[in-house]
N, C-alpha and C positions, 0 to 999 in steps of 0.2 A: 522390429525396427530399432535403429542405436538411437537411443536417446541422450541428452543431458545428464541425468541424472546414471546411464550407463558408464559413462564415459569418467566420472567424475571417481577418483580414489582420494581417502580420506588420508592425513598424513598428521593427526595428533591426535590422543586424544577428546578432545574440547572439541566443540561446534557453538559459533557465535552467528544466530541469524539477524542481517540486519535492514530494514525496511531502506528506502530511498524518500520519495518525495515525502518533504514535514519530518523525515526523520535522520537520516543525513544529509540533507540536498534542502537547501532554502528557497525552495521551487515550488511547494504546496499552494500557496494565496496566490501567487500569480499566475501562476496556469488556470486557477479555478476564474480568477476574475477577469483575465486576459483571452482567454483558450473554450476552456469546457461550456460554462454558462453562454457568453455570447454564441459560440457555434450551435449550441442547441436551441437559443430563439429565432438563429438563421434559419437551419433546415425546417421547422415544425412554423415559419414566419409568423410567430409572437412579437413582433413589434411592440402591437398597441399596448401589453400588459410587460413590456423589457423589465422597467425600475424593481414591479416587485414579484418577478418570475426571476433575474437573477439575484435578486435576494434571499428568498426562497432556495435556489442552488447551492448556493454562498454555506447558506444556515443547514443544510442538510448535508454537506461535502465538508465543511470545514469546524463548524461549529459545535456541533451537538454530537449525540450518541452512533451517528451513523459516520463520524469524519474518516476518512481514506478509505471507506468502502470502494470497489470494484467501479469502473468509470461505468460498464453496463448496466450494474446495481442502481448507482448513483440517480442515471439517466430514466431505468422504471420507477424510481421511486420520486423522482422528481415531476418524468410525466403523471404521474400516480394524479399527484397536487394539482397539476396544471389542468388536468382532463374533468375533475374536482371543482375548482375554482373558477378558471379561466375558459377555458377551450375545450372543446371534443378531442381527443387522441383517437384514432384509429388505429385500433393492434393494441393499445398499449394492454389490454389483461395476458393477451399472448407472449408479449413484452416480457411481462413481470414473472409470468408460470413457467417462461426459458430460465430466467437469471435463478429463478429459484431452484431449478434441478441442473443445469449444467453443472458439466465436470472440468467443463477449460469456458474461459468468460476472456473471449479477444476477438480482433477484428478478422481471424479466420473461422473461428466458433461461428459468427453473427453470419460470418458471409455463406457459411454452408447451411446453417440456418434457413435463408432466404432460398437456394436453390431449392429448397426440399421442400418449402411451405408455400414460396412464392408469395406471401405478403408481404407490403410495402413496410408495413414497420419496422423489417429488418434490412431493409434497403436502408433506410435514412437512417437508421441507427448506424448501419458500417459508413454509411456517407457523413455522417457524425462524427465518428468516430477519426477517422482519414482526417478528417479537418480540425480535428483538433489537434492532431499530431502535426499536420503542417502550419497549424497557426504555435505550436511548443518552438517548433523550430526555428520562427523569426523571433521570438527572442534574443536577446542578446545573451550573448554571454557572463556580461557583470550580472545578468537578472538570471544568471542560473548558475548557484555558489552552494557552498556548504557551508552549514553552519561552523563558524567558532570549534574549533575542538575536536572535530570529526578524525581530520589525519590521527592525531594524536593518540584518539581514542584507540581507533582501528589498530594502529601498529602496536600501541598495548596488547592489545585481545590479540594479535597474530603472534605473537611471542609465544604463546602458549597454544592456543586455537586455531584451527579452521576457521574461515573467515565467508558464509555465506552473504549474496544481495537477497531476500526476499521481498520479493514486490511485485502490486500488480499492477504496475504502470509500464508503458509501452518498453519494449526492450534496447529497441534503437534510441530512444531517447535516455535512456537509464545507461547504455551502454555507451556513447557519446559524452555523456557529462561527468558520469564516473572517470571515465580515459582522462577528459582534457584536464578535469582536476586533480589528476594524479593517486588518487582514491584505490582506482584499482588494480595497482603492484600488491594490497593487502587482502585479494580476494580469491576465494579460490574456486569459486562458483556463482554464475549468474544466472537469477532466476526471476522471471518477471511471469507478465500474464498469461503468455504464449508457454508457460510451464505448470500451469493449473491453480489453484487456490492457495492462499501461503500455508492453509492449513495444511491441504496435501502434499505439498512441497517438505513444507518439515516432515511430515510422516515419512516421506520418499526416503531423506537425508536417513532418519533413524533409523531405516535398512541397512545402511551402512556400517551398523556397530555402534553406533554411540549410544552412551546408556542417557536415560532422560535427565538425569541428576548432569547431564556433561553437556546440557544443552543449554543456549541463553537466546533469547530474541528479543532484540533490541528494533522499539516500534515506539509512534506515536501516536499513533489509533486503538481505537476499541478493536478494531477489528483483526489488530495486533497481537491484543491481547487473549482473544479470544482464539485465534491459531495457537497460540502459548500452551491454552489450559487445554481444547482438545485435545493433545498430546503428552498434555502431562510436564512440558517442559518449564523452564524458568521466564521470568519477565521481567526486561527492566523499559522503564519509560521514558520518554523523550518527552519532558511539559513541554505544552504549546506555551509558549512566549516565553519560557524558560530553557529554552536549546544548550545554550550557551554551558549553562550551570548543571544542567542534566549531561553534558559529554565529559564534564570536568569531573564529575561524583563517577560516573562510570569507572572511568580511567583512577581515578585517586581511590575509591571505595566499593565499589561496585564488581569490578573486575577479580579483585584480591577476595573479594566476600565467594565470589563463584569458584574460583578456582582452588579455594583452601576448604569448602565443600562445608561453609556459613551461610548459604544463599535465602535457605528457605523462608527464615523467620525476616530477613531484611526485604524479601524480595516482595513478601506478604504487604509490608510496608510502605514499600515504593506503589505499588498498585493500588493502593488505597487514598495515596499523596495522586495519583495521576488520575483516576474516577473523579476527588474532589476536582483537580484543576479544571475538569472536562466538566463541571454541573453534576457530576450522577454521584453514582452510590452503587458501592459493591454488590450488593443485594441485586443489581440489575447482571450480574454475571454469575452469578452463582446459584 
């Protein structure tokens, strides 16, 4: 079968991969606070315990070591707590032992899932999921921008590089906001959840011929980072609340350090400034 990743020819050198929501797209806190959290005390009707179940979301998606994990990840580990704390979850171990071996984590993943097992907890989770995509889309548009710097950055790195999306946030949604902001005339490939893990995604790309020394992914999660080093490839980070300042070093220092092939010892650097911003410590990736 033709896929994406078939279709796609490489035409430099360089491959720059780069996340979307929290990472070029200033779309991360408000989907999580507008979107995900509320849809998931709808379908599972958490009412009584709202305040500090999406709190609890909030701190598990945005906050801590688990931020911009996989919306299904997100979702088991969240019921995890809930079912813990709060409530009985029905399914939710079955929930969790999916997200943990699948090889594609989207709303067609979830939906064949349910044919096959017929438990309800994959129903509500694809009926979760749906609804959070149409509650992304009454957003406005002022409330779905990119950070400061992003054009700028981009069209830097495409001067030299291939210019991938990697991300595991919805496609249509990612494909929509990229368009309308103009984002994507510097792309030469789009890749979201309905294209597998960002780890296997990079893997895919580095079929293509690029050596890992000619790879960068540009993310602002851990779990950015951690498709980085499965592969072996570079990493630079996007600080949470430092967006701005992080696409400006890219483009002024960052870019130049990759491409004149200085990346390693700075890049070593940057990952250690982003661990701090995020509460951890290297030592939890290594």
């Amino acid at each position: 079968m033709d896929t994406i990743f078939d279709r796609f020819v490489p035409r430099r050198r360089f491959l720059v991969c780069v996340d979307s929501d929290g990472c070029a797209m200033d779309t991360m806190d408000i989907k999580h606070f507008r979107c995900f959290g509320p849809c998931m005390v709808r379908e599972w009707e958490l009412d009584q315990w709202a305040g500090p179940i999406l709190s609890l979301w909030n701190d598990l998606n945005l906050y801590t070591l688990t931020r911009g994990i996989n919306r299904f990840k997100g979702l088991a580990l969240a019921l995890g707590e809930v079912h813990k704390r709060y409530s009985a979850i029905d399914g939710v171990e079955e929930l969790n032992a999916w997200v943990k071996q699948a090889s594609e984590l989207s709303n067609r993943a979830v939906e064949a899932m349910y044919e096959k097992t017929r438990l309800l907890i994959f129903a509500k989770a694809l009926n979760w999921s749906r609804a959070v995509n149409e509650a992304v889309n009454t957003l406005s548009e002022d409330e779905k921008k990119p950070f400061p710097g992003v054009a700028e950055g981009l069209r830097a790195a495409h001067e030299f590089a291939d210019i991938a999306v990697v991300s595991s946030a919805n496609r249509e949604a990612v494909e929509e906001e990229w368009k309308r902001c103009g984002l994507l005339d510097f792309v030469d490939i789009l890749l979201c959840q309905d294209a597998g893990s960002k780890s296997r995604c990079i893997s895919r790309l580095m079929k293509k011929g690029y050596g890992a020394d000619h790879i960068l992914m540009v993310g602002d999660a851990p779990g950015d980072l951690d498709s980085a080093r499965e592969n072996g490839v570079f990493f630079y980070p996007i600080l949470v609340r430092h967006e701005a300042e992080s696409w400006e070093e890219l483009k002024k220092t960052g870019l130049e350090a990759f491409r004149g092939g200085r990346y390693a010892s700075y890049g070593q650097e940057k990952m250690r400034q982003f661990m701090e911003n995020l509460g951890g410590a290297m030592n939890d990736f290594e």
